[in-house]
C-alpha positions as CSV (number, residue, x, y, z in Angstrom):
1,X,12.6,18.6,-26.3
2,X,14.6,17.4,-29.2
3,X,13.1,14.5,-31.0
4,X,16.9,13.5,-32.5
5,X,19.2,14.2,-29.6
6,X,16.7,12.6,-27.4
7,X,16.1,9.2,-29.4
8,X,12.3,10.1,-29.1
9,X,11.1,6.9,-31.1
10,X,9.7,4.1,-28.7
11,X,11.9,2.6,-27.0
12,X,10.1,-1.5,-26.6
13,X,8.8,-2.5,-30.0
14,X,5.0,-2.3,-31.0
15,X,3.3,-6.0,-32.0
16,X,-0.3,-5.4,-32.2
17,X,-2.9,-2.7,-32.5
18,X,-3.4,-2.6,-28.9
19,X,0.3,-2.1,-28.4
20,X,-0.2,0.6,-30.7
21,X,-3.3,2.3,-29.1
22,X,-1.7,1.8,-25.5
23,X,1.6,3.6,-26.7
24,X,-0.2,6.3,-28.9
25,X,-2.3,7.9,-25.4
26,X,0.5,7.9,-23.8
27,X,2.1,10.0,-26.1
28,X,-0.5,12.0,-25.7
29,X,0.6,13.0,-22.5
30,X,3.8,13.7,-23.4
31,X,5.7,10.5,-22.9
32,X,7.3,7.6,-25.0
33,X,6.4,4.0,-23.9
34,X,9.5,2.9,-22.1
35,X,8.5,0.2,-19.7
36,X,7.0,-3.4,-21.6
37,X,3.8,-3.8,-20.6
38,X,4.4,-7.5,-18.8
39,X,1.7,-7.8,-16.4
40,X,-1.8,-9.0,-17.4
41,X,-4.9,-8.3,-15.6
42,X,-4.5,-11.5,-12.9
43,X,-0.9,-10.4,-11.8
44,X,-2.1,-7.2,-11.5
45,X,-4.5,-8.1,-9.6
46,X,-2.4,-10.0,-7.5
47,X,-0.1,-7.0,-7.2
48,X,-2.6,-4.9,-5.8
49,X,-4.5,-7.5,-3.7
50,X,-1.0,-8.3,-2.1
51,X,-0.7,-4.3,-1.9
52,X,-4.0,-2.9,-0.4
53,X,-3.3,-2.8,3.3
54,X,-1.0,-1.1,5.5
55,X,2.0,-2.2,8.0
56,X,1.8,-0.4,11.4
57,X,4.5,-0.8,14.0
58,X,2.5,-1.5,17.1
59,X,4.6,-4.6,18.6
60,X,4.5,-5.3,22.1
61,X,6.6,-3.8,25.3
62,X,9.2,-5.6,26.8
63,X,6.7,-6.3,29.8
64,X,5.4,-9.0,27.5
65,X,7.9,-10.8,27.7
66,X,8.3,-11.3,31.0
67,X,4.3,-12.0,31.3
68,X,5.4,-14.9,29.1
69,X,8.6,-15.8,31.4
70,X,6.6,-15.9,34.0
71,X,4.1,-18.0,32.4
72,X,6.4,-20.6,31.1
73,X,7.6,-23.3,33.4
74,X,9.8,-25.4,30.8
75,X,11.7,-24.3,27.6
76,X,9.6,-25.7,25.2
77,X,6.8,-23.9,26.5
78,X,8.6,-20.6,26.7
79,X,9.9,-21.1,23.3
80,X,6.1,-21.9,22.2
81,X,5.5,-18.7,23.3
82,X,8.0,-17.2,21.5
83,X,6.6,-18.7,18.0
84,X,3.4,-17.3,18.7
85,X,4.7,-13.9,19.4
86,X,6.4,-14.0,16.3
87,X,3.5,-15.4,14.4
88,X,1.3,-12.8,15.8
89,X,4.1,-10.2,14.9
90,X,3.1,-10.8,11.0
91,X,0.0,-9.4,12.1
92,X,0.7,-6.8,14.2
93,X,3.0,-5.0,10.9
94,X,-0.5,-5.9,8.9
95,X,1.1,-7.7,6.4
96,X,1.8,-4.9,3.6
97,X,-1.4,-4.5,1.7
98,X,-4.4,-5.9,1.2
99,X,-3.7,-9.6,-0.2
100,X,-1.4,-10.2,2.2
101,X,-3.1,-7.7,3.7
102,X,-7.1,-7.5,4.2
103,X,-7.6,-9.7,6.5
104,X,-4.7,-9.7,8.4
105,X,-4.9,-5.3,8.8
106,X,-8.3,-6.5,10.5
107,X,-6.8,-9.1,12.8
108,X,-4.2,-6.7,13.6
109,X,-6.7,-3.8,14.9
110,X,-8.5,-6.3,16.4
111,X,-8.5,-4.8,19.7
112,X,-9.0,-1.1,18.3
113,X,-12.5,-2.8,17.0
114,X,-13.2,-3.6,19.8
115,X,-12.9,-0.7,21.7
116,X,-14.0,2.0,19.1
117,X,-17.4,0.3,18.9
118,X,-17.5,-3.5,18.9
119,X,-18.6,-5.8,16.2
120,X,-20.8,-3.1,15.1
121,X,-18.0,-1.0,14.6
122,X,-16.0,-3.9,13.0
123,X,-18.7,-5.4,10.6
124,X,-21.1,-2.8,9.9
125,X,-18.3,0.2,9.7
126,X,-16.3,-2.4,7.5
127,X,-19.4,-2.3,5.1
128,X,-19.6,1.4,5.2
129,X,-16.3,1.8,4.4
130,X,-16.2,-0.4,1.5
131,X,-19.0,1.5,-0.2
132,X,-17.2,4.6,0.6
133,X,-13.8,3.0,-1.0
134,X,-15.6,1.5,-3.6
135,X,-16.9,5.3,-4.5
136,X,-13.2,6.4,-4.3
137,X,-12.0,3.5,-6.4
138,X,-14.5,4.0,-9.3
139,X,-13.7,7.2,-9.4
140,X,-9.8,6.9,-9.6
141,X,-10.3,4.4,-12.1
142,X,-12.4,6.7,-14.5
143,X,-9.9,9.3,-14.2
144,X,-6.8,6.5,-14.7
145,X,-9.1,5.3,-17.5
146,X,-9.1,8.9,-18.9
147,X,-5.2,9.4,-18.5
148,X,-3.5,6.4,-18.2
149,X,0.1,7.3,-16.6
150,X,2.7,6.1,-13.9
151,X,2.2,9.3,-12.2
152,X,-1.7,9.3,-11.6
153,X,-3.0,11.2,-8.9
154,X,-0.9,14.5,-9.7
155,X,-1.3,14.3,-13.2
156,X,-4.8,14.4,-13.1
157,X,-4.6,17.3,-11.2
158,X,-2.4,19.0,-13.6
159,X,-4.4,18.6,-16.6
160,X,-8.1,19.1,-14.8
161,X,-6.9,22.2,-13.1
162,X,-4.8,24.1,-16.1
163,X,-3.3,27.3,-13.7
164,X,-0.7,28.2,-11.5
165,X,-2.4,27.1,-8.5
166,X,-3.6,23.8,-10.4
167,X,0.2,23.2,-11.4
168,X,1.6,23.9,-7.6
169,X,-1.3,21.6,-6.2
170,X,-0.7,18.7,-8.7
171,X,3.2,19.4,-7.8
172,X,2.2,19.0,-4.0
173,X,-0.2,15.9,-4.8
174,X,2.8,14.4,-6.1
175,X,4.9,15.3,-3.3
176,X,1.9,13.4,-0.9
177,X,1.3,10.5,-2.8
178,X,5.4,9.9,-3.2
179,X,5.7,10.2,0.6
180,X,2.6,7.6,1.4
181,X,4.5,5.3,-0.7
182,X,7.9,6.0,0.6
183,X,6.6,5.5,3.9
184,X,4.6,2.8,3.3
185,X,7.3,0.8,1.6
186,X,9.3,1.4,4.9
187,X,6.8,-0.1,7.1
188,X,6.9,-3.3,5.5
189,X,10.8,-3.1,6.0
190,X,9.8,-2.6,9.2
191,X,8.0,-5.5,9.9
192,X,10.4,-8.0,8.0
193,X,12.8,-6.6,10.6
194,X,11.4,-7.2,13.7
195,X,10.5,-10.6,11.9
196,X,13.6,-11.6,11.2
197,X,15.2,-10.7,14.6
198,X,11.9,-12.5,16.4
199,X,13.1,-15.7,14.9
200,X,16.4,-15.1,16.8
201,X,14.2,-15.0,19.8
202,X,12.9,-18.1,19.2
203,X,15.7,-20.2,19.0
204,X,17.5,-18.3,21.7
205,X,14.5,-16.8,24.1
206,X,17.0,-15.0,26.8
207,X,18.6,-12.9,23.7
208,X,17.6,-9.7,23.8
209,X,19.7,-8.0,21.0
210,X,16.3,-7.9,19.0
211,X,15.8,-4.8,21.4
212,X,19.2,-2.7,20.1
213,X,18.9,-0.3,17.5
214,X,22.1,-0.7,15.6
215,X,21.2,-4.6,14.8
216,X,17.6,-3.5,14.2
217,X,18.9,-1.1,11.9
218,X,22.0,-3.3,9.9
219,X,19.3,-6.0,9.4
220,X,16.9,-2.8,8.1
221,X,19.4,-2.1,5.6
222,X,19.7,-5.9,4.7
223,X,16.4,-6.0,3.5
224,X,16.3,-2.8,1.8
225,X,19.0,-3.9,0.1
226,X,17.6,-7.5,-0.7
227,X,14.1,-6.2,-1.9
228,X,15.8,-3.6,-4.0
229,X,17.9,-6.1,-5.9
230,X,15.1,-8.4,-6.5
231,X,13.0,-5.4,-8.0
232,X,16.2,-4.7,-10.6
233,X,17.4,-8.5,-11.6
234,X,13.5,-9.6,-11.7
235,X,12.5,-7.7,-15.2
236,X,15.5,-9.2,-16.8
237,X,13.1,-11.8,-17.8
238,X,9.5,-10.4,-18.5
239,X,7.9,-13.3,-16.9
240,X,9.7,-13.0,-13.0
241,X,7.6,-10.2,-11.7
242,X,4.5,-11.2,-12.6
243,X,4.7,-14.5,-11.4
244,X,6.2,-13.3,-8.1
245,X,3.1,-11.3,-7.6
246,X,1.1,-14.8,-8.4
247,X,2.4,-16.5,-6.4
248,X,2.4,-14.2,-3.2
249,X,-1.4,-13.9,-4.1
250,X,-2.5,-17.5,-4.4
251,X,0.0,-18.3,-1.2
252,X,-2.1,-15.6,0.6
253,X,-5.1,-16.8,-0.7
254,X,-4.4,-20.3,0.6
255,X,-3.4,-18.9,4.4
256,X,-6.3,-17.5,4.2
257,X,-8.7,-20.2,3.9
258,X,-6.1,-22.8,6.0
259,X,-6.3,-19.9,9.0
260,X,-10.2,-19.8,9.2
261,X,-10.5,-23.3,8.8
262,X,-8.2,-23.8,12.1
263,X,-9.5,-21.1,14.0
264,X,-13.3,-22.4,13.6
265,X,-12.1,-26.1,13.7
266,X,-10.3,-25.6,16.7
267,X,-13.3,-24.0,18.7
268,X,-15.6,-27.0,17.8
269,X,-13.6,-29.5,18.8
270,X,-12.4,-28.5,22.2
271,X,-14.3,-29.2,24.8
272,X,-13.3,-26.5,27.2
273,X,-14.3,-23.5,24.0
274,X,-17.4,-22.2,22.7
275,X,-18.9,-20.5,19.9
276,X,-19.8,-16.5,20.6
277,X,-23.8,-16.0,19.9
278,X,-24.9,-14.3,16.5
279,X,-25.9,-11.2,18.9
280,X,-23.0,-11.2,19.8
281,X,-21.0,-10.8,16.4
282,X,-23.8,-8.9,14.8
283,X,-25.2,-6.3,16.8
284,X,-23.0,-5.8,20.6
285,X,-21.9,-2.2,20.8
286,X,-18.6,-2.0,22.9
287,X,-17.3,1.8,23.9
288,X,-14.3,1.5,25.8
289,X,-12.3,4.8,25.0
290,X,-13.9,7.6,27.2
291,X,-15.0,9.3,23.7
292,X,-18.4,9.5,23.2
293,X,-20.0,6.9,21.3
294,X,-20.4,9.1,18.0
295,X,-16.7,10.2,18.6
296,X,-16.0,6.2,18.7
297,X,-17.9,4.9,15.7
298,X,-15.6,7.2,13.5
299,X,-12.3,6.1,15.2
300,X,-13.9,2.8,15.1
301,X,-13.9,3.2,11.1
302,X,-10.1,3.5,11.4
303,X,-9.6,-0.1,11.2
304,X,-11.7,-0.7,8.4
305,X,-9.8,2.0,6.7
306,X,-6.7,1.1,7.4
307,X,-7.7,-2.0,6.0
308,X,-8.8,-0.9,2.2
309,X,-5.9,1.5,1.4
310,X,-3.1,1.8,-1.2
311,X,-5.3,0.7,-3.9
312,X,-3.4,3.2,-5.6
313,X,-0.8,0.9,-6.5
314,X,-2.4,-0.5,-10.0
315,X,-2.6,3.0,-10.9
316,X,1.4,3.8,-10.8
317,X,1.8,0.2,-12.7
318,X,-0.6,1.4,-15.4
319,X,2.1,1.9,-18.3
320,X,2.9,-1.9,-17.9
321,X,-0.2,-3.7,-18.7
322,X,-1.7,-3.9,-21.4
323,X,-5.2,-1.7,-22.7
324,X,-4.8,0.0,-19.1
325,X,-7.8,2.4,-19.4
326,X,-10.3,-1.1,-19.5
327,X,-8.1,-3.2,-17.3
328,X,-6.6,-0.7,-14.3
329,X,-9.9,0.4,-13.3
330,X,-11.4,-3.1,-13.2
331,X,-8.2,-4.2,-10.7
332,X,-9.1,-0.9,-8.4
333,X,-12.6,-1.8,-7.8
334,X,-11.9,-5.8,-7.7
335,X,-8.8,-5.4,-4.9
336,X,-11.2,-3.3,-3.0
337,X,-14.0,-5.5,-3.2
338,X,-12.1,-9.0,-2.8
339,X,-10.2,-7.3,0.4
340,X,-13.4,-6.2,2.0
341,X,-15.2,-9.8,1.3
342,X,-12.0,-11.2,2.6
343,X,-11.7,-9.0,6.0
344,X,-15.5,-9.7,7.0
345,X,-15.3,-13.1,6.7
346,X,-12.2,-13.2,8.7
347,X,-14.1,-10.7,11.5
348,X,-17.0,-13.1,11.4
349,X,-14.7,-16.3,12.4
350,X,-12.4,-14.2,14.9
351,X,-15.7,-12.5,16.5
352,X,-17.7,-15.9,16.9
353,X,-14.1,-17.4,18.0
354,X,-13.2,-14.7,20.7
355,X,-13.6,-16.3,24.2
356,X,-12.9,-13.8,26.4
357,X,-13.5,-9.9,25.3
358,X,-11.6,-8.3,28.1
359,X,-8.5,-10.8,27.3
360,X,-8.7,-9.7,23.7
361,X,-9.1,-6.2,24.1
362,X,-6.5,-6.1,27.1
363,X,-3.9,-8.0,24.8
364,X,-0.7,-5.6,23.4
365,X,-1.4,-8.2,20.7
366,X,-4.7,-9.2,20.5
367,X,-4.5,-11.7,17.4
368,X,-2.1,-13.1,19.8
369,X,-4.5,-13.9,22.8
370,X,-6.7,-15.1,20.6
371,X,-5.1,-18.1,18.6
372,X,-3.8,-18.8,22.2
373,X,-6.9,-19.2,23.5
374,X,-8.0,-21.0,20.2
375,X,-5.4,-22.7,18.1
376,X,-2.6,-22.6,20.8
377,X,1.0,-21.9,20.0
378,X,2.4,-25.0,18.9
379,X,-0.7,-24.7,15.9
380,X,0.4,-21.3,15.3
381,X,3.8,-22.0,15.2
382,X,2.9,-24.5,11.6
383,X,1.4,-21.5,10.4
384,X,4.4,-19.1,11.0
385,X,6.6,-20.4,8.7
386,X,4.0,-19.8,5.6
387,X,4.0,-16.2,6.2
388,X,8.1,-15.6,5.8
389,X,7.0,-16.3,1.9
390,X,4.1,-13.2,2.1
391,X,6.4,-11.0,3.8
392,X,9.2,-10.8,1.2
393,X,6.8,-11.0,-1.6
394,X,4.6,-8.0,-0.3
395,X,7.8,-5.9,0.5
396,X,8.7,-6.6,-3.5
397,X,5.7,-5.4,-4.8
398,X,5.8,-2.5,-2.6
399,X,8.9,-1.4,-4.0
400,X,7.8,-2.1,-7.9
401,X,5.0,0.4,-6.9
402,X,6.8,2.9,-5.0
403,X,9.2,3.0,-7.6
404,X,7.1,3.2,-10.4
405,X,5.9,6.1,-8.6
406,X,9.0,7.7,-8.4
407,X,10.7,7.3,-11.6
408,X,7.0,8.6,-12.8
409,X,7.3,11.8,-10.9
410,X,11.0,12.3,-11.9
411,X,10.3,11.8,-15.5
412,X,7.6,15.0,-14.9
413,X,10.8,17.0,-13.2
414,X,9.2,17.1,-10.0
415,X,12.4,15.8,-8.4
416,X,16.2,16.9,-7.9
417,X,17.9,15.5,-10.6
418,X,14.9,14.5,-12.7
419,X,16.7,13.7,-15.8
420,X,19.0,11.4,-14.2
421,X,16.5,9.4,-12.3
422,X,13.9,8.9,-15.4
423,X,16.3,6.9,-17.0
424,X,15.5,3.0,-17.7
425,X,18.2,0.9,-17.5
426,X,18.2,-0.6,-21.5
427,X,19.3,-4.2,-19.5
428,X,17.1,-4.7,-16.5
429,X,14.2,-3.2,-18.5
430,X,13.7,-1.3,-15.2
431,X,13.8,2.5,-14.0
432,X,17.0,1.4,-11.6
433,X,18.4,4.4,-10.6
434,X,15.3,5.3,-9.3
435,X,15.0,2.2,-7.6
436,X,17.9,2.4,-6.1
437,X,17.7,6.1,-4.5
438,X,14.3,5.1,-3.9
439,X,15.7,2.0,-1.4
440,X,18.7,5.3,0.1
441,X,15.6,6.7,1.2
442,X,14.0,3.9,2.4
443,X,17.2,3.4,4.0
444,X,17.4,6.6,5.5
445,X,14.6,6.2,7.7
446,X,15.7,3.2,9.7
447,X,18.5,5.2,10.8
448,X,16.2,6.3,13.1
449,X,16.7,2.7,14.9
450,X,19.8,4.4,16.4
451,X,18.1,7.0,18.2
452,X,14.6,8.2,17.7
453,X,12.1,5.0,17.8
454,X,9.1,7.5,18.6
455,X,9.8,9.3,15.6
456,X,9.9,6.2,13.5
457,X,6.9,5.3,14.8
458,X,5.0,8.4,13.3
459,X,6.8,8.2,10.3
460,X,5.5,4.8,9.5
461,X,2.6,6.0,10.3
462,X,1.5,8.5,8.0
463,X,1.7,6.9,5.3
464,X,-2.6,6.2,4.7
465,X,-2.6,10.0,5.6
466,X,-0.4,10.8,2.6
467,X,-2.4,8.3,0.3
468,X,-6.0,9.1,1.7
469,X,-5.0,12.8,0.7
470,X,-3.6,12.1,-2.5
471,X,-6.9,10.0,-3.7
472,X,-8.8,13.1,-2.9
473,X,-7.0,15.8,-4.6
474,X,-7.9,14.7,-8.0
475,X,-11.4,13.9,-6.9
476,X,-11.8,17.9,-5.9
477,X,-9.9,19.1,-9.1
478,X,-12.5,16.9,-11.6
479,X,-15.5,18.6,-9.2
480,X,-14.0,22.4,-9.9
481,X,-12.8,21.9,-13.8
482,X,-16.7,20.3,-14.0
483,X,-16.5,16.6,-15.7
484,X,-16.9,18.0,-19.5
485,X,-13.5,18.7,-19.1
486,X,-11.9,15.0,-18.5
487,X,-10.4,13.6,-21.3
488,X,-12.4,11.7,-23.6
489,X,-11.3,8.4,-24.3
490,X,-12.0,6.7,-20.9
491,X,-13.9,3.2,-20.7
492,X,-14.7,3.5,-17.0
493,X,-17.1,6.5,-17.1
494,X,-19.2,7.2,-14.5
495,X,-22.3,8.9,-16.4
496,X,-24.9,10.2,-13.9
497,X,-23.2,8.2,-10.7
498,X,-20.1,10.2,-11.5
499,X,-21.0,13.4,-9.1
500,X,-22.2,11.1,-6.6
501,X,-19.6,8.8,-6.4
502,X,-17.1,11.6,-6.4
503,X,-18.3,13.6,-3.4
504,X,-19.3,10.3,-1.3
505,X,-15.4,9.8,-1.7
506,X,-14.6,13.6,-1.0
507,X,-16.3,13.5,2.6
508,X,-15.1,10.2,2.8
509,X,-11.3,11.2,2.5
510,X,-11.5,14.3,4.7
511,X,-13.6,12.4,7.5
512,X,-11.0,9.6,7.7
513,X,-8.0,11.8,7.6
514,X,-9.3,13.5,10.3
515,X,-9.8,10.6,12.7
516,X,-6.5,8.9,11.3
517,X,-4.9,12.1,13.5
518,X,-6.7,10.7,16.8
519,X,-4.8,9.8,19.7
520,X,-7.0,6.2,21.0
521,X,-8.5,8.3,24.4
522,X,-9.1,11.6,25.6
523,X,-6.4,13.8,26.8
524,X,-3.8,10.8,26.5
525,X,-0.4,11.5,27.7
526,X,2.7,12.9,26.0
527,X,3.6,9.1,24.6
528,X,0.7,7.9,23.6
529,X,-0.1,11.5,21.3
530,X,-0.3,10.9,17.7
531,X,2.4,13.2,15.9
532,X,1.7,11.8,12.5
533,X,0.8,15.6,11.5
534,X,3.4,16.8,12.9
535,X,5.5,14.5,10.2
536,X,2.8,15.4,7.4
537,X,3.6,18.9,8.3
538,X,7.6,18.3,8.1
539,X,6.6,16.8,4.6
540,X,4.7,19.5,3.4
541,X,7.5,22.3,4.2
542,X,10.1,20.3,2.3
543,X,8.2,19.7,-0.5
544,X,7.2,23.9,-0.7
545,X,10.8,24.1,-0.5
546,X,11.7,21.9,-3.8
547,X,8.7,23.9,-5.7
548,X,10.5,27.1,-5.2
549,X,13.5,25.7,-5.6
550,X,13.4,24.1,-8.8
551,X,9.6,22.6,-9.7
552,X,8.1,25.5,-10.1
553,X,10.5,26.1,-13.4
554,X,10.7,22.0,-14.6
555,X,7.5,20.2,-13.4
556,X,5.1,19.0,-16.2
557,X,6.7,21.3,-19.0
558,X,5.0,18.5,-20.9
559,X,3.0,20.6,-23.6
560,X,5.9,21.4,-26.4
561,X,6.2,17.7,-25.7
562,X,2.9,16.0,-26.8
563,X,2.8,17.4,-30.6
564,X,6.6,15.8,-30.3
565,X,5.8,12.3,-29.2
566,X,3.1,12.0,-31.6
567,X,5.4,12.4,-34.8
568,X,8.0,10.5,-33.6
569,X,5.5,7.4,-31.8
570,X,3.9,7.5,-35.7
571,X,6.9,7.8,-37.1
572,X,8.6,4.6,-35.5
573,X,5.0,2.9,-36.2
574,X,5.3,3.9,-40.1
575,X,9.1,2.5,-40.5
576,X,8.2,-1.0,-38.7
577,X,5.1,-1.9,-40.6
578,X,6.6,-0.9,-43.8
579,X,10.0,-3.3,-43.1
580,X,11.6,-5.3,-40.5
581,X,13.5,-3.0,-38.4
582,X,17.6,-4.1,-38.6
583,X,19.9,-3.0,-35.7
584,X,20.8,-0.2,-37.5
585,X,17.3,1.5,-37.8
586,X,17.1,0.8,-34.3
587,X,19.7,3.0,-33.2
């Protein structure tokens, strides 16, 4: 690397120690500071909280709808139904990540909770599951706190496991965790699709285009488009992002609090409802999936899983907040925390609100049935319109994420045309061209409208797979290297609790991924299978592919690097504090 040719010296200027410190590690690994460091510890908070879940396509047959024609004697009724299948659509697409997303992944597997084990499955497995994810995200955030960079996982791996086979796992780590975000990022697409087209419905109940693929797939595009922009104008000004991300947080916050309030307020005041008994909620045990129970409690953990993942995303945001190795690992643990407080509280008023079990659990929609039988659909259609706000919002910060992800890995050269996709755009502040063949991928997959709906399906839903994997890999490498080899620096260590925590979240990962790959019963039939491995395995060839054909010659050549960064990052440093820098010293 040529510290002249390559204008070397950082590249956002330096106003305080801290700024110095934060720009100085990073050099460290090889990197100047390129991104400003906007966010502050409550935006990025709000980032991940609005980030933490997961959007799966699971909307309802066609032979709903006619259950609702049939149903509906008058047009206002029918189109009440029609606003509460929309507003139980933003549930069924888990509204992309925890904040946004806790509480409503929970309400969305309602009926899988019930099934896979019953409020013992949905309250106790949700408790289990947050001391296994709270393990997990300790022990990312000493390792982000020990090398704080936008790449994260596969970095860690890199430097932890220093050989060939370290260097081709970190590559494939990379490879895993880009996917899950990719993915991910398209299932919130996803969902703002069939959103958008479900408020056709509503105005116009006997249209059915919502149903063809080409106009599922042009207003696909739409929104790619649309979230992509955003993400590129909204850095102009330092301020935008972060308050985007407030705002989407507090907004959730509030639907939070208004939902439970209705759904409990509701119950006691109608005559013709009643509460559900404490034995009920706390301790019925409801098997309901031909496996046997011990089979069920684990697929029963699903939800709860499924519910406290992607915490990942403060990690790939690291290089833009300030002293990242205090603040990053306090967001992991607090999204994880505040999501799973959130989701049991939520389970506790749906479970003591639930009139009829079977109705719930027979439901396509569950959530649906029950603010039916609770709220009603004119109440849930006041509450539909907040969510249009959440929807957009989550789908921006999934993109910042994913794409801080992906400019990360292509400023490592662990993707075609690495050097042109690192760039930041010296405008928009932003790494755009990495946005932007980021949202052609994105884009890619809803081609798959046109012709291949099953395979869309599994697509969108590998993506906690991808990122239960990629939270693991690390975790192994820091057991095999032995923890004397981390990185010193870190303020998140884990002293004695470190082993512990770290192989509580290695069984933790495989367990889960296993059961992710479940079909719902025994011996289901050919469409109702799970093929999400059979994508993860698609994955996994292409990215074998890219090692040998250009990664295993380009990715992470970072060492000739480091000694580089450090003269010119000190270098810069010594110019500015001995005299104002002019224009000309800047170029």
């Amino acid at each position: 690397m040529d510290v002249e040719s390559n204008q070397l010296p950082l590249k956002v200027p330096l106003e305080d120690d801290q700024d110095v410190q934060d720009a100085t590690d990073l050099a460290g690994m090889g990197h100047a500071q390129a991104l400003t460091r906007k966010f502050n510890i409550w935006s990025m908070f709000a980032l991940a909280f609005c980030v933490l879940g997961r959007s799966l396509p699971t909307g309802p047959p066609d032979s709903d709808w006619a259950n609702i024609i049939e149903r509906s004697d008058t047009w206002p009724e029918l189109a009440d139904w029609c606003i509460l299948k929309l507003f139980s659509l933003s549930y069924s697409y888990v509204f992309f990540f925890k904040p946004t997303g806790t509480y409503s992944t929970f309400a969305q597997d309602l009926s899988s909770g019930l099934s896979n084990g019953g409020p013992i499955s949905i309250l106790w497995g949700l408790v289990l599951v947050t001391i296994c994810n709270l393990c997990v995200a300790v022990s990312l955030g000493e390792l982000t706190s020990s090398m704080p960079t936008a790449l994260g996982q596969a970095y860690w791996v890199y430097r932890l496991w220093k050989t060939p086979t370290g260097r081709f796992c970190s590559y494939m780590c990379a490879w895993i965790n880009t996917f899950g975000w990719w993915t991910l990022t398209a299932s919130q697409v996803a969902f703002m699709t069939d959103f958008i087209l479900g408020m056709k419905n509503l105005f116009n109940p006997d249209w059915t285009g919502n149903n063809q693929g080409w106009l599922q797939f042009v207003v696909y595009i739409g929104i790619v488009f649309l979230l992509t922009l955003v993400n590129v104008v909204s850095c102009r000004r330092e301020q935008i992002l972060p308050w985007i991300n407030n705002f989407v947080g507090v907004w959730f916050v509030g639907l939070f609090i208004v939902l439970s309030m209705t759904i409990l307020i509701c119950v006691g005041v109608k005559a013709d409802l009643h509460f559900q008994s404490a034995k009920f909620v706390f301790g019925a045990w409801i098997n309901q999936t031909g496996w046997s129970d011990g089979v069920t409690w684990f697929i029963g953990l699903v939800q709860a899983a499924y519910g406290l993942t992607a915490f990942d995303s403060v990690i790939h945001m690291v290089e833009e907040i300030p002293n990242p190795r205090r603040n990053v690992p306090r967001v992991i643990w607090m999204a994880v925390l505040s999501g799973a407080i959130s989701g049991f509280i939520f389970m506790v008023v749906c479970l003591f609100a639930i009139q009829s079990v079977d109705n719930v659990t027979g439901a396509n929609i569950p959530f649906m049935e029950l603010i039916l039988e609770t709220v009603g659909a004119k109440g849930g259609a006041v509450l539909l319109a907040f969510f249009i706000f959440n929807g957009l919002g989550q789908g921006i910060s999934c993109l910042t994420t994913a794409s801080r992800l992906t400019w990360g890995f292509a400023r490592d050269g662990g993707l075609p045309f690495s050097s042109y996709f690192s760039h930041i755009d010296p405008v928009w502040q932003v790494p755009a061209r990495a946005l932007w063949a980021q949202g052609v991928i994105i884009a890619i997959v809803g081609v798959l409208y046109l012709f291949a709906n099953a395979v869309l399906t599994a697509i969108l839903s590998v993506s906690t797979i991808a990122l239960t994997i990629s939270y693991a890999m690390p975790i192994v490498a820091l057991l095999v290297a032995g923890r004397d080899n981390l990185p010193a620096g870190g303020s998140a260590g884990l002293g004695r609790f470190g082993p512990w925590a770290n192989w509580i979240s290695i069984v933790y990962c495989v367990i889960t991924s296993i059961f992710f790959l479940f079909p719902g019963s025994p011996n289901p039939a050919p469409s109702d299978m799970n093929y999400a491995i059979a994508v993860f395995g698609v994955m996994l060839v292409i990215a074998i592919a890219f090692w040998f054909i250009r990664g295993s010659r380009r990715y992470l050549q970072t060492e000739d690097a480091i000694a580089q960064m450090y003269y010119a990052q000190h270098l810069e440093h010594a110019e500015s504090t001995a005299e104002p820098r002019s224009d000309a010293d800047s170029k």
